[in-house]
N, C-alpha and C positions, 0 to 999 in steps of 0.2 A: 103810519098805517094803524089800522085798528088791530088791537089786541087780538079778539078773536079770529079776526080774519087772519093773523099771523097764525094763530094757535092751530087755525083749520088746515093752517098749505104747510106747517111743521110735520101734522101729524102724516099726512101725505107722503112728504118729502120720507119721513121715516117709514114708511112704509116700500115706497121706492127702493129705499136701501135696502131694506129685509127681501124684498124680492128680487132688487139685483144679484145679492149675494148667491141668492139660491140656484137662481141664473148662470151666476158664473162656478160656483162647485158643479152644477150637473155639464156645463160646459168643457171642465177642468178635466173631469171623469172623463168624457165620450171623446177629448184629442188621446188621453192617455190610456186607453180603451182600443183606439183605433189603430196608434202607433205601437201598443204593444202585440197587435195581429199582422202589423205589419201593413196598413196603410197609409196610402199620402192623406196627410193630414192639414196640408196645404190649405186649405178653405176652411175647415174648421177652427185652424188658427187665427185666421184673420177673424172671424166671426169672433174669437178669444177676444183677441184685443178691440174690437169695437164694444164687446161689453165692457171690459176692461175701461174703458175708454166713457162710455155712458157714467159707467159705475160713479169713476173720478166726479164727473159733471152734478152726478146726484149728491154724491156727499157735498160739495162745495154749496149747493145751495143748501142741502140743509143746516150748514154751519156758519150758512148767512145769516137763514131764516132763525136760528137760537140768540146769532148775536145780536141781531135788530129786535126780537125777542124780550132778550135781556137789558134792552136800552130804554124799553118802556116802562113807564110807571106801574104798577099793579093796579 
């Protein structure tokens, strides 16, 4: 693949990660939020781990896209 075109869907890919994460802390917060008032927190869990679950999916590719990345010439 083309360099740049790697360099365009890395930076993406990194950005995906930054906004997963933030994703899942304000996610992290609102089950331990709800469970500490004493709600079922049943559905918001699951919604946990599907970001959870996304999150995994996003780093994988990004640590595709560094090491194909890194296979290219400069």
């Amino acid at each position: 693949m083309d360099r740049r075109f790697l360099e365009e869907h890395l930076a993406m890919a990194e950005r995906h990660v930054a906004e997963g994460e933030v994703h899942l802390l304000r996610q992290r917060q609102l089950v331990s939020d709800l469970r500490r008032s004493g709600h079922d927190t049943t559905e918001s869990e699951k919604f946990l781990a599907q970001l959870e679950a996304m999150q995994v999916m996003h780093l994988e590719h990004r640590d595709r896209l560094r090491l194909e990345l890194g296979s290219i010439q400069p």
